[in-house]
Backbone as CSV, one residue per row, in Angstrom:
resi,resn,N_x,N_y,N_z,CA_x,CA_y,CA_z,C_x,C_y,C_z
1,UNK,107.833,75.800,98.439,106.531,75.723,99.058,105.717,76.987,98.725
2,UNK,106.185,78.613,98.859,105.633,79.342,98.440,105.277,79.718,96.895
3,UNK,106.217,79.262,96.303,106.015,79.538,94.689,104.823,77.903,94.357
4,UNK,103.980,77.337,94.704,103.115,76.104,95.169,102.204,76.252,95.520
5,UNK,102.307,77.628,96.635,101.191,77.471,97.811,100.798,76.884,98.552
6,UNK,101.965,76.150,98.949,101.498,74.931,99.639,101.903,75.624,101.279
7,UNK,100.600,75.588,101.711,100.377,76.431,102.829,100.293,75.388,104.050
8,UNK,100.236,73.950,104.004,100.483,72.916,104.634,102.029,72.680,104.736
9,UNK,103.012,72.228,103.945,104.648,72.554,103.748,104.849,74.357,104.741
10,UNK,104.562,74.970,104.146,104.627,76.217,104.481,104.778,76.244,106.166
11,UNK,103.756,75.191,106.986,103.244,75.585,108.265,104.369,74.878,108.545
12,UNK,105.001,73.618,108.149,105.727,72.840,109.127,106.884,73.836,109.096
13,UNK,107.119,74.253,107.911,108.463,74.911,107.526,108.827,75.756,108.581
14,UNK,107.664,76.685,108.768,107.599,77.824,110.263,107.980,76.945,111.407
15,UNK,107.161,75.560,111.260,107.299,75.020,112.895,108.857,74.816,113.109
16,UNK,109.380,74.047,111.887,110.808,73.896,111.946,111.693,75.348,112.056
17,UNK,111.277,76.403,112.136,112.144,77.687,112.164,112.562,77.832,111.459
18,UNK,112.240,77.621,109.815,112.692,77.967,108.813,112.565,79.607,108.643
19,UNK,113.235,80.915,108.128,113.374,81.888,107.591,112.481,82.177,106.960
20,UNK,111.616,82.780,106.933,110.013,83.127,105.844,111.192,84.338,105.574
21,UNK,112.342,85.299,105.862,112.937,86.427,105.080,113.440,86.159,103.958
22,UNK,114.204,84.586,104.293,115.446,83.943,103.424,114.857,84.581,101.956
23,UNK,116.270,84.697,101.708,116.154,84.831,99.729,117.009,84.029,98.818
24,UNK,116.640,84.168,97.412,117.014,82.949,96.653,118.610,83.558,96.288
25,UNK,119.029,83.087,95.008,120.059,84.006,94.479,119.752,85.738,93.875
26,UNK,118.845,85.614,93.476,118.480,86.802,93.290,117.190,87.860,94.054
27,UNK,117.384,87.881,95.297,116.578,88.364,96.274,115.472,87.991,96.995
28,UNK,115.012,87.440,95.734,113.095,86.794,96.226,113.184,86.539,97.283
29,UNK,111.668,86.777,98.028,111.543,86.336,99.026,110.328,85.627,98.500
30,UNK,109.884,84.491,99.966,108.925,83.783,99.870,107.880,84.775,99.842
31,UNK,107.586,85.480,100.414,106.434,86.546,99.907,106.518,87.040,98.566
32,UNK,107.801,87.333,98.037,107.790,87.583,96.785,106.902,86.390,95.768
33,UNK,107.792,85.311,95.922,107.579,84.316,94.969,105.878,83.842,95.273
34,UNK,105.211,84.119,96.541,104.118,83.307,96.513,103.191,84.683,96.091
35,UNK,103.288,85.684,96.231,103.030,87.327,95.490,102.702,87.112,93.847
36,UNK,103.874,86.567,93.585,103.997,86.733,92.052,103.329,85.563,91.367
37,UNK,103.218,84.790,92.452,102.508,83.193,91.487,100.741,83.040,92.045
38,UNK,100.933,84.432,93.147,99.405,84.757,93.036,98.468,83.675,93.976
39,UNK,99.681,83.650,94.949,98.562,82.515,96.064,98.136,83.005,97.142
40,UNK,97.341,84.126,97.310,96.938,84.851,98.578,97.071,84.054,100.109
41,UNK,96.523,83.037,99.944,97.039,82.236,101.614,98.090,82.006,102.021
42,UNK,99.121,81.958,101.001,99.879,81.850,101.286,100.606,83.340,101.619
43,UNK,100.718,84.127,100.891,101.180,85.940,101.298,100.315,85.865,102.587
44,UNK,98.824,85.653,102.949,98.861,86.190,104.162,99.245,85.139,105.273
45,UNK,99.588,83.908,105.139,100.545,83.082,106.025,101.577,84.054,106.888
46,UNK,102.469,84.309,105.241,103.907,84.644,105.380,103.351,86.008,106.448
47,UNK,102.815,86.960,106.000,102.558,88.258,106.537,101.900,88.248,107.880
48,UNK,101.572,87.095,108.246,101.169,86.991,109.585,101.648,86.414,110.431
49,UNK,103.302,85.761,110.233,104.085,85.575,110.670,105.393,86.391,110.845
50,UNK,105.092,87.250,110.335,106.227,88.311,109.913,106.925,89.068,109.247
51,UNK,106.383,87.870,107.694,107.121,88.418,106.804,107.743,90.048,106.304
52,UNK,108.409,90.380,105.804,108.676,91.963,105.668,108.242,92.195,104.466
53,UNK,107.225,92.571,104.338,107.066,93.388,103.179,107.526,94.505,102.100
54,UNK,108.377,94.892,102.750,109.163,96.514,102.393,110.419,96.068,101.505
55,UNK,111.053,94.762,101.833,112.152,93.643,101.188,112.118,94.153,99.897
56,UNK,113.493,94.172,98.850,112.977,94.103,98.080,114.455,92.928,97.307
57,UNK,114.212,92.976,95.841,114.778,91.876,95.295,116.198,92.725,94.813
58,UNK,117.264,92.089,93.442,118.355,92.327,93.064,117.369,93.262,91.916
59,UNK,116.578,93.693,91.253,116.172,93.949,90.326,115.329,95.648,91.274
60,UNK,115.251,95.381,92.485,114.365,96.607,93.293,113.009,96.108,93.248
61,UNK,112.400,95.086,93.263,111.103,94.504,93.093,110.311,94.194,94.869
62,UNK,109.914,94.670,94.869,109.019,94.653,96.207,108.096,93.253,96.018
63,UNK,107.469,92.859,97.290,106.013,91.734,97.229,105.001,92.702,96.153
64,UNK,104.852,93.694,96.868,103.437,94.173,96.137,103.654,94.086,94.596
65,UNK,104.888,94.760,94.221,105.364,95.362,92.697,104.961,93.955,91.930
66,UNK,105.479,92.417,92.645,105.621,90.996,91.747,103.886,90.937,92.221
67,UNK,103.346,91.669,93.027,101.544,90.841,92.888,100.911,91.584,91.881
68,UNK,101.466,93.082,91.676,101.210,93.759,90.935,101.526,93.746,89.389
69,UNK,102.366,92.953,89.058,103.034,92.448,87.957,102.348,91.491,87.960
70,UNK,101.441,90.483,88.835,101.376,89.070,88.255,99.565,89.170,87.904
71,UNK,99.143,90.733,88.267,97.492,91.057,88.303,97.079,90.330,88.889
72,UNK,97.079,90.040,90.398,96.814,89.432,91.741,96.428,90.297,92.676
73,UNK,95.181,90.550,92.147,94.742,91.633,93.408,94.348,91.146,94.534
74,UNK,94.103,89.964,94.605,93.842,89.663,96.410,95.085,89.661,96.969
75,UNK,96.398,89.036,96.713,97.178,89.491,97.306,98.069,90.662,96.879
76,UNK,97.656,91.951,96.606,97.823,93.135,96.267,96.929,94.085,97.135
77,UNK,95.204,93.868,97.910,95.302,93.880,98.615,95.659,93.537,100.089
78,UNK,96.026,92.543,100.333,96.542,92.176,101.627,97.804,92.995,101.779
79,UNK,98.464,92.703,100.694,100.110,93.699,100.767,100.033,94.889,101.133
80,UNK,99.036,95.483,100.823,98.869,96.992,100.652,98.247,97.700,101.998
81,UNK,97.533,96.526,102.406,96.794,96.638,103.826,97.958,96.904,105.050
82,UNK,98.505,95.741,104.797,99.991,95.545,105.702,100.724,96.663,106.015
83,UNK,101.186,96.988,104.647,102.323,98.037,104.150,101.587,99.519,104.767
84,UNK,100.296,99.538,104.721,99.366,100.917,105.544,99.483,100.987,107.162
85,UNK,99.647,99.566,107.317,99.726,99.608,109.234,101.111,99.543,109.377
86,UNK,101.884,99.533,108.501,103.766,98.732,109.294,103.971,100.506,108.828
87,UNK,105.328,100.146,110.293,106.122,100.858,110.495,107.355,101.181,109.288
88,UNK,107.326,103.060,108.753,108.148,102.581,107.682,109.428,102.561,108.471
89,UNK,110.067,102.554,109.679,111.053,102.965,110.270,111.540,101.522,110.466
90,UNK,110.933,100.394,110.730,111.025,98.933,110.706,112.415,98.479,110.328
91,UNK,113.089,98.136,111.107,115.045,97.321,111.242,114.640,96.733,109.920
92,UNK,115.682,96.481,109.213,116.231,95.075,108.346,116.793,94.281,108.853
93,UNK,116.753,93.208,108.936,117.705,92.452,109.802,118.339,91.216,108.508
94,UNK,119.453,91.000,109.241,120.423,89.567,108.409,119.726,88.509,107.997
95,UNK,119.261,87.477,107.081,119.266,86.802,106.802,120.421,85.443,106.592
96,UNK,120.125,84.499,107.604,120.851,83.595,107.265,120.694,82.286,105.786
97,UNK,121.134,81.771,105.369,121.285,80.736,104.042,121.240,79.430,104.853
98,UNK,120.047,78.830,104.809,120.205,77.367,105.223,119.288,76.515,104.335
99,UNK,119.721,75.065,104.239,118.606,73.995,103.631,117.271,74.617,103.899
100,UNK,116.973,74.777,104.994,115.571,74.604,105.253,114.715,76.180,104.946
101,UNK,115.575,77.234,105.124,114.989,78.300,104.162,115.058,78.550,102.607
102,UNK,116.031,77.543,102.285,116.006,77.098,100.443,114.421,76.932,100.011
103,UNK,114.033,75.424,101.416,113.281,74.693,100.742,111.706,75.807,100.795
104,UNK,111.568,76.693,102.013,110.455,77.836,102.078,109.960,78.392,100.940
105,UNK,111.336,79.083,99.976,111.107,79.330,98.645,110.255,79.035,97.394
């Protein structure tokens, strides 16, 4: 849904309690992937639900670094906005692996 933008999928996904942290095999997060494919409504969905911004991938790739890599400056600023008000002291917390945070991805 995030690598799509599909910000309709996206909403039910939240309603169902899907994981906006979850990651793929190799770290991504849905902020990552919707970062890097450059769909701003969708990054500020995720980011206004919670998403963590600070996350990063198996490679060390942050949201901003893949919006910044994908020359997506609207969501490069939103990231950057975020990342200015959040706490850098901010928990990590566990991520669980389920169907329904696969499908967020």
């Amino acid at each position: 849904a995030s690598l799509e933008g599909n910000i309709s999928c996206m909403k039910i996904l939240l309603l169902a309690g899907a994981d906006y942290d979850a990651c793929d095999c190799d770290g991504s997060t849905s902020l990552m992937v919707a970062s890097q494919a450059s769909h701003p409504a969708a990054v500020e969905l995720l980011l206004r639900n919670g998403a963590d911004p600070t996350r990063t991938d198996t490679a060390g790739r942050s949201a901003l670094m893949c919006a910044q890599l994908a020359d997506s400056p609207e969501c490069v600023f939103l990231l950057e906005r975020v990342l200015q008000l959040s706490n850098p002291q901010r928990p990590t917390r566990q991520v669980s692996r389920t169907p329904q945070n696969h499908s967020f991805i």
